[in-house]
Each structure stands twice: as structure tokens, then as C-alpha cells.
C-alpha positions in Angstrom: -42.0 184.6 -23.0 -41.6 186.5 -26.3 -39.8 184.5 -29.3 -38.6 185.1 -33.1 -41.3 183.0 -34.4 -39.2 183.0 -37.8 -36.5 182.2 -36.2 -37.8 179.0 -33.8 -40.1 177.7 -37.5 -36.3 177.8 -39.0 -34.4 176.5 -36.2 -37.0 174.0 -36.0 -37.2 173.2 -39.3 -33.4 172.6 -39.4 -33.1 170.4 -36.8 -36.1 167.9 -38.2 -35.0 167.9 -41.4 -33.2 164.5 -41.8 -36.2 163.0 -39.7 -38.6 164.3 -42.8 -36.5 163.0 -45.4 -36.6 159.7 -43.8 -40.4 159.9 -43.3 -40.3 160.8 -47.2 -37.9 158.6 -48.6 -40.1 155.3 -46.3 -43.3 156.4 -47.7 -41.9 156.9 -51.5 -40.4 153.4 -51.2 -44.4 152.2 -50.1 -46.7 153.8 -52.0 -50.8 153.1 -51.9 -53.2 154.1 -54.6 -56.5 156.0 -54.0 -58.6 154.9 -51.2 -56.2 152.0 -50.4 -53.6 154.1 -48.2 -53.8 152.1 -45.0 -50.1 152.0 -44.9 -49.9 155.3 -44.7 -52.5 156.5 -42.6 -51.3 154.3 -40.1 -47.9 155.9 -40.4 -49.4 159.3 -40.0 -51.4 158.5 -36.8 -48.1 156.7 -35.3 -46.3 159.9 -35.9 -49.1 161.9 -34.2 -49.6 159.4 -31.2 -46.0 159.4 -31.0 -46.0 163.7 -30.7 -49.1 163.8 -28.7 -50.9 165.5 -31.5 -54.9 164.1 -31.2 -56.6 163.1 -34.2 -59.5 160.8 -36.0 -60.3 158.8 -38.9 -61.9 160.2 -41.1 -63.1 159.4 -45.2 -61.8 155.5 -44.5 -57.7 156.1 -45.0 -57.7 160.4 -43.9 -56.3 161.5 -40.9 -57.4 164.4 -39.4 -55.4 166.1 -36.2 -55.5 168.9 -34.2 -53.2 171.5 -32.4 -54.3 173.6 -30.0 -52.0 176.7 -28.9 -52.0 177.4 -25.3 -52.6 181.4 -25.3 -56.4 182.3 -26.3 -57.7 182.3 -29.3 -61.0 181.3 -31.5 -58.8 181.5 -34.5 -58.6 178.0 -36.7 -57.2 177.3 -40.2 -56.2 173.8 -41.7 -53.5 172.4 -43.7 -53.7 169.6 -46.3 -51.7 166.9 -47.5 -52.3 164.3 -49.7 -51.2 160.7 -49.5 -52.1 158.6 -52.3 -50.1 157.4 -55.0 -50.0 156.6 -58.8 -50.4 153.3 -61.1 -47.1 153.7 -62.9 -44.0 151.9 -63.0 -41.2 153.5 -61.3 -37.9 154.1 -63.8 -35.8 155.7 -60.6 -33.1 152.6 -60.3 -30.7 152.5 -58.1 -32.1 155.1 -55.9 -32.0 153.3 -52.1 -35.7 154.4 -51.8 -37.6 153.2 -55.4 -41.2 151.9 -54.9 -41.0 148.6 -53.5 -44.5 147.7 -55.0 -44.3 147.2 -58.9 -46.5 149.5 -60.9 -47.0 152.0 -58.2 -45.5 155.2 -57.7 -45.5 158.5 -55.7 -45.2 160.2 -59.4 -46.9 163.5 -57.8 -45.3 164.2 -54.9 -47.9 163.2 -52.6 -45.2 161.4 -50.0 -43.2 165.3 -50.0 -46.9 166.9 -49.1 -47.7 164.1 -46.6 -44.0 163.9 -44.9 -43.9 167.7 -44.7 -47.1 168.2 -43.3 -46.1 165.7 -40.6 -43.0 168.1 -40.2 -45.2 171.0 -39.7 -46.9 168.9 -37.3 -43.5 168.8 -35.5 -43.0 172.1 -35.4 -46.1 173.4 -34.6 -46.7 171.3 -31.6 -43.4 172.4 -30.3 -44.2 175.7 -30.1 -47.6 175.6 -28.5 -46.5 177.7 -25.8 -46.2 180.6 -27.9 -49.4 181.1 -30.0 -53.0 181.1 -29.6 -55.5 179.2 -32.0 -56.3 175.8 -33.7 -54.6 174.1 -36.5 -56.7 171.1 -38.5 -54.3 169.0 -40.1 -55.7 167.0 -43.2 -54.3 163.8 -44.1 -56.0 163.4 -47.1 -56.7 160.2 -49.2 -57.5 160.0 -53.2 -56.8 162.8 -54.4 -55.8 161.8 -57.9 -59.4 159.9 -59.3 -62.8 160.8 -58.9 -64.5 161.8 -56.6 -62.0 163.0 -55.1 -61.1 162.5 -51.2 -61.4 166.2 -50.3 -65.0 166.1 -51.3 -65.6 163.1 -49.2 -63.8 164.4 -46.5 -65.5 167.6 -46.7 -69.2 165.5 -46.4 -67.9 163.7 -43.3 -67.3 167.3 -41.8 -63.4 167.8 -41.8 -64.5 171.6 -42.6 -66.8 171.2 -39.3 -66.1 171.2 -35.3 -64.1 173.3 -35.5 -64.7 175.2 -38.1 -61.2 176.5 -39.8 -61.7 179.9 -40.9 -59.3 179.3 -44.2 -57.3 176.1 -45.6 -53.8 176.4 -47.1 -52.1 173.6 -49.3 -48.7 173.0 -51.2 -47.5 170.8 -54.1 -44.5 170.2 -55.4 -43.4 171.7 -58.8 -40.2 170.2 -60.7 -40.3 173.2 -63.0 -39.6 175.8 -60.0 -36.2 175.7 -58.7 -35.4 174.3 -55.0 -35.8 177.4 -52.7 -38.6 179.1 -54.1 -42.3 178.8 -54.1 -45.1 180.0 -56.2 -48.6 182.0 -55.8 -51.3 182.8 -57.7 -54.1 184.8 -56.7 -57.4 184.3 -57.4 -58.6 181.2 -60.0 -55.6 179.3 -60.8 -56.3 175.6 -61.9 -59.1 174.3 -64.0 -61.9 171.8 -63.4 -62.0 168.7 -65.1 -64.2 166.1 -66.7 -63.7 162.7 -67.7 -65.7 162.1 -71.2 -66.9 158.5 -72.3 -68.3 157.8 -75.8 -69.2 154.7 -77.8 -70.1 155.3 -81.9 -72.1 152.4 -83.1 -72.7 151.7 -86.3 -72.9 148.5 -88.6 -69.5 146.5 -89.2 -68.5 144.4 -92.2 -66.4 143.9 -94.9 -63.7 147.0 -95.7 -64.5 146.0 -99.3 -68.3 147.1 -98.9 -68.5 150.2 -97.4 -71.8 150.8 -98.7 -73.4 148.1 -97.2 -72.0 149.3 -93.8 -72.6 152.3 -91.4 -69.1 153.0 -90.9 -68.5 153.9 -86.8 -64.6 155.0 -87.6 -65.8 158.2 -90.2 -68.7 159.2 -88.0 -66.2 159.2 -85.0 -63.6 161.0 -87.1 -66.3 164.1 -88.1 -67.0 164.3 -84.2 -63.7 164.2 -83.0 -63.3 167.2 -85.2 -66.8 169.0 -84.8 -66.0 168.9 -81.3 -62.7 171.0 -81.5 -65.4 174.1 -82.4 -67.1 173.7 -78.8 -63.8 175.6 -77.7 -62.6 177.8 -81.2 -65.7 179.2 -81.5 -68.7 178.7 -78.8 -65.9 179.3 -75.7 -65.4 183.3 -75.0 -61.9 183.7 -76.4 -61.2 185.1 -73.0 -62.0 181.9 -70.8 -59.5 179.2 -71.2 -61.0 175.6 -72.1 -59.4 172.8 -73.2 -60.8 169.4 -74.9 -58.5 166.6 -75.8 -59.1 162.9 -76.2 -56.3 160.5 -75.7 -58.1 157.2 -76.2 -59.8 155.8 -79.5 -60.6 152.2 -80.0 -61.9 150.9 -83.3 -60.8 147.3 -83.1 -61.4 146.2 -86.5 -59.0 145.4 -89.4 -57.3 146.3 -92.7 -60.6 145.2 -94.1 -63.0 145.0 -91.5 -65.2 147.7 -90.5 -65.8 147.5 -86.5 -69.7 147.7 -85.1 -68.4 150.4 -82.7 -65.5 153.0 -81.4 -64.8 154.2 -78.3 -63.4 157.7 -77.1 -62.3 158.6 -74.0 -60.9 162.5 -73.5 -61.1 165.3 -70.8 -62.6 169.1 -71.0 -61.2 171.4 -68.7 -62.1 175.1 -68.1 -62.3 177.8 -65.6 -66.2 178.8 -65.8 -68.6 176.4 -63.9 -71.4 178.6 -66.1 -69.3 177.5 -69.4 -68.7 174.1 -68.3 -72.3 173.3 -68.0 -73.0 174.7 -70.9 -70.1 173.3 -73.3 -71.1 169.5 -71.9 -74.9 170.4 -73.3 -73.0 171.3 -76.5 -70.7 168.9 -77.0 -73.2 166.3 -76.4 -75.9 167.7 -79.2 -73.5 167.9 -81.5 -71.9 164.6 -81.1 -75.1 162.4 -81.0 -76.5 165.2 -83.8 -73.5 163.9 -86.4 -74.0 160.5 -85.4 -77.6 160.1 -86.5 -76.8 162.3 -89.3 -74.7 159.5 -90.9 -77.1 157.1 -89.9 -75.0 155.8 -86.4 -75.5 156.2 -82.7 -73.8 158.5 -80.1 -73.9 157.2 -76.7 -71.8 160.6 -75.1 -71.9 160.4 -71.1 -69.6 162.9 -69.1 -68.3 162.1 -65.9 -68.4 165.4 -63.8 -65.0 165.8 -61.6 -63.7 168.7 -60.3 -64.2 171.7 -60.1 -62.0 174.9 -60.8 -59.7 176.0 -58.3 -59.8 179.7 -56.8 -57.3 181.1 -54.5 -58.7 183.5 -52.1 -57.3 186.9 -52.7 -57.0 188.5 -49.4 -56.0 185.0 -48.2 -53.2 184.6 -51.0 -52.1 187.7 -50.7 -51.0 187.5 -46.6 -49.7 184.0 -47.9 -47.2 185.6 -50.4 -46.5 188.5 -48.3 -45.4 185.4 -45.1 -43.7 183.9 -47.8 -41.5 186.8 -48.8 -40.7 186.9 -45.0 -39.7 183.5 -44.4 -37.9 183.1 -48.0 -36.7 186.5 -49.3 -39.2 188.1 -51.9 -36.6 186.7 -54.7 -37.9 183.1 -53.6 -41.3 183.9 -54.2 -42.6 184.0 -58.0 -46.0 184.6 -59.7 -47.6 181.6 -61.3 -49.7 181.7 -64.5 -52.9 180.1 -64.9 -52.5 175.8 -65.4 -54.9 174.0 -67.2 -54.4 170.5 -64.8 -56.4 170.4 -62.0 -56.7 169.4 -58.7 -59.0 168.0 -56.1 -58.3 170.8 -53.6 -60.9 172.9 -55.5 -63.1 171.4 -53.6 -62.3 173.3 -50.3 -61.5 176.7 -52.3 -65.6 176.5 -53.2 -67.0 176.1 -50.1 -64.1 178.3 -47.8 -60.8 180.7 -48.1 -58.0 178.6 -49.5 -54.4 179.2 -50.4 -52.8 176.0 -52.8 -49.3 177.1 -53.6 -46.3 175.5 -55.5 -43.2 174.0 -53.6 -39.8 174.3 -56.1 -38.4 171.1 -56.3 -36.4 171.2 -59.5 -32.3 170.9 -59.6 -30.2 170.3 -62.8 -27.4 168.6 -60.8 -29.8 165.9 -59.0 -31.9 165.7 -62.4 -35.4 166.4 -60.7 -37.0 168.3 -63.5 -39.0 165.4 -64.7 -42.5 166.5 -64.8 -45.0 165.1 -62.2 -47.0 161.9 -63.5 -43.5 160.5 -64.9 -41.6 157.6 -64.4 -38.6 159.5 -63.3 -40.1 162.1 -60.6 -37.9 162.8 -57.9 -37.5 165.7 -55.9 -34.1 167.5 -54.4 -34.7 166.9 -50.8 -33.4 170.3 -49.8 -37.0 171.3 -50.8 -38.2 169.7 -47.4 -36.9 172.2 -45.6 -38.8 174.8 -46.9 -42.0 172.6 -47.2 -42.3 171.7 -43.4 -41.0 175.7 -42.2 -42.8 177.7 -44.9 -46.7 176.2 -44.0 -46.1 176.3 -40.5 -44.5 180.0 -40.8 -47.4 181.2 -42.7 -49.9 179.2 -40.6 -48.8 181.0 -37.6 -49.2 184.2 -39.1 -52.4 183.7 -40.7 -53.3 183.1 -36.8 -52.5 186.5 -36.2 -50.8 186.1 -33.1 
């Protein structure tokens, strides 16, 4: 029997819509951190179990299930959703469903991708009848520290038997208005490193600087020595960024510490450049250093790597999307300098990671991601569970 398949994703969509937000609002109320979402994952498999949706454990907390359409077809693609949470104290009061575990949050919207994936789940398995193919869902754990869940996830084989031929993802953005999504083609989100550094000197008395090798100036000439890595050994052309938000000195007015600590981050959108620039950055740090008579200890912590969305991929994506939403609900995105551990698929297969509008003035969910106020306007969830599974079906091509 021959259906609308936009019209059954929407229908569906509709009707499972207050079901979501309550799988949404539950898992917002109980957020895990990284690699600690047993909560959650056992919430996911109920919901599966419960739908007759197979699946299997996979990376410790991920969940990985799989849908099957009944009319032939090789055809497989995956779709992600994260799960973990953030260590930040919630400033949302009042709202029914705040964190109910002090000093953790879902400050990134990981319960929207996790909730609406389960609603694609829904949908998807309800209309089996009516398309041929595989769809791999990923419940993934950890995506916000290093290493990264995806890239454990992908050693354990969640890209294997079967063997998707393309992965699509979504996350929320407060800055894009409820109703509309955003694509970008091609590399869209940087890789990033974590860098660690300890200055040692000699400490003493603030009085006798000459009798000391003072750790706080030689920090302060490579903290700004540095900032010429990008200025003026990046290509103009590539974006790179390199900022450090942590410096501990620990000394006095008058006392002159024995070491100083920096922590920072250097993103770009090169893997060439980026293996480069950490050669640089540490020669020249450790260089000034013993220069001034100090020591550089300058260890970078490799995490991950720059994002790429697929062009022929993306651009069937945006051209779904325009069906599903109206091509004035789909808007180009720039190039952003945060990054994310779904990089990992886009280098080793055909990804699409697009932006979900959640912002609304009147329901004040413009706060940024990674803030104590983050909410979203749950009107957003209707496009999040219809909008993957619309475009999933399609990219099926059946």
C-alpha cells in the first residue's frame, strides 16, 4: 500500500509528541555525566524493548538499535544521539523538571537529542511496512570529555555489521529560532585540544627578584609569544584559535611562586596545521623558558578532530529538510569554532550533523548551551523526532 511518507513522519510525529516531551523533561530532571549514564541507557533500552526495536550494549553506557524495513533493501544509515550530561549547577528554578542531582546538568541538550532520537525510533518502527533498508540507532555516551564516546564506540564496531552507508546527527541551537534548522556543507566545526603547562622557576622573596627565576614573567612572555603561533605562522585563510582560561601562580604580594600552571585549548580546521602549530607552540614555549633561565614542561592533550559534513550527503539533507519544513525553515550556518565529538564518524564515513532551532523570546530559551539557564521551547521536539526520521527515509531512497 502506497503512503505520504511526509505526511505519516508528521502525523506521527504529532501524535507522540507529549510522550517525547515527557521522555525529555524525565531525563533533564536525571542527568549522568560522561561514561556514568546507566540511568539513561537503561531508559533507552526500556523504550526499545517496550517498541520491539532490538539492540545491544555497546562502549559500557551506548545503546545501539536497529530497524529493519520490511520491503528489500541493502541500504543502511545511522542516527546519533548523545546522552551525557554536564558538571554545572542548574539556575532553572521553579521549572517542574530542574536537575534533581546538584551540580549536574543537561546544559547541551543532550536529553532533546536522546528523547528525539527515541521519537524517531517511534516513528520509524511504525512505519516498517512501508520502506526498505536498515536504520542503526546510536545512543551515544560521553560525548562532552575526551576521548570521546563516538570514538570508542566506533572501535567496538558500531560503524560495523552492518555497515551504515552514511550517519546523520542533530543538536540543539538556542540562537536559531524554534521551527527551523541549520546546514552547513562541507567542514563546519573545529577540532580541539586540551593544552597543560607548568613554568618552573625558583621562588622567594617579592623583595629579591634577582635572587629568583621568576616563573610569573616567563609565563607572561609565553602567554604572549604564543598568540603569534596563529597571527602569523597560521595561513590567514584557516581559522585557528588559541586561548587559555586557567593560570595559577599561587604565590603572594611578596612571594614569588616555584611554578605556574596554564591550561588553554587550540582549535583549527587543518589536521596538517594542527600538527604542525602543537610542534610550534611547544618550541617556542619551552625555547622562552630556558631563555630566562626556567623550565617549560608544555604537554597537549590531542582531542578531536574537525568536523566535515559530506557534501553530496548535506546537500540531499537540506534539500529533505526544505520538504519537510518549507525552505524558509532551513538556513545556512557559518563556520563555528566549538567542536564536537561527532567528527569522529565524519572522518572515517559520510555524515550530516545539523542544528535543531530551539530559541524563543517568550519562553526565554536563548541562553547559550554550557549555561546555567539552558532550556529549550519544547515545540522544537516536534521537528527533532519528524525531521531525522523524514530525511532518514529519504536518504534510504525508497
Amino acid at each position: 500500500m502506497h503512503i505520504d511518507i511526509k505526511e505519516s513522519v508528521e502525523k506521527l510525529a504529532t501524535t507522540i509528541f507529549p510522550l517525547i516531551r515527557s521522555f525529555r523533561e524525565h531525563l533533564h530532571a536525571h542527568p549522568e555525566l560522561s561514561f556514568q549514564e546507566f540511568e539513561t541507557a537503561a531508559f533507552v533500552k526500556s523504550k526499545l524493548q517496550e517498541w520491539g526495536i532490538p539492540f545491544q550494549a555497546m562502549a559500557g553506557t551506548g545503546v545501539v538499535g536497529l530497524i529493519t524495513g520490511d520491503l528489500p533493501s541493502e541500504e543502511i544509515i545511522a542516527l546519533r544521539g548523545d546522552m551525557d550530561a554536564l558538571p554545572i549547577v542548574e539556575a532553572n528554578e521553579g521549572k517542574p523538571y530542574r536537575s534533581t542531582k546538584e551540580g549536574v546538568m543537561h546544559a547541551c541538550g543532550h536529553d532533546v537529542h536522546t528523547s528525539s532520537l527515541l521519537g524517531t525510533a517511534f516513528i520509524l518502527q511504525q512505519l516498517k511496512p512501508h520502506f526498505g533498508g536498515t536504520i542503526k540507532l546510536v545512543f551515544q555516551p560521553a560525548e562532552e570529555i575526551l576521548p570521546g564516546g563516538a570514538s570508542i564506540m566506533i572501535k567496538e564496531g558500531v560503524l560495523d555489521n552492518p555497515q551504515p552507508k552514511a550517519i546523520l546527527g542533530q543538536h540543539v541551537m538556542p540562537l536559531i529560532e524554534t521551527g527551523k534548522v541549520g546546514f552547513r556543507k562541507g567542514i563546519y566545526m573545529a577540532s580541539t585540544d586540551e593544552i597543560y603547562v607548568t613554568v618552573t622557576g625558583k621562588g622567594g622573596h617579592g623583595a629579591q627578584p634577582h635572587q629568583n627565576i621568576d616563573p610569573v614573567i616567563i609565563t607572561a612572555h609565553i602567554l604572549v609569544a604564543l598568540q603569534q603561533i596563529v597571527s602569523r605562522r597560521a595561513d590567514p585563510r584557516l581559522p585557528s584559535v588559541l586561548s587559555f582560561g586557567k593560570v595559577i601562580a599561587n604565590g603572594a604580594t611578596n612571594i614569588i611562586p616555584n611554578e605556574v600552571k596554564l591550561e588553554g585549548t587550540f582549535r583549527t580546521l587543518n589536521e596538517e596545521w594542527r600538527k604542525e602549530a602543537h610542534g610550534l607552540m611547544k618550541k617556542m614555549a619551552e625555547g622562552i623558558a630556558e631563555s630566562m633561565g626556567g623550565h617549560c614542561d608544555f604537554n597537549i592533550m590531542n582531542g578531536y578532530p574537525f568536523l566535515i559534513n559530506e557534501e553530496k550527503l548535506t546537500e540531499k539533507s537540506i534539500q529533505y529538510a526544505q520538504e519537510y519544513l518549507g525552505k524558509e525553515n532551513v538556513v545556512d550556518l557559518d563556520i563555528w569554532m566549538a567542536a564536537e565529538d561527532f567528527a569522529y564518524y565524519s572522518q572515517v564515513t559520510d555524515a550530516c550533523f545539523y542544528r535543531l532551532g530551539t530559541g524563543n523570546k517568550s519562553l526565554d530559551t536563548m541562553h547559550s548551551v554550557h549555561t546555567p539557564n539552558f532550556d529549550i521551547d519544547p515545540e522544537a521536539l516536534k521537528i527533532s523526532t519528524g525531521l531525522m526520521a523524514y530525511i532518514a527515509l529519504k536518504q534510504l531512497g525508497n
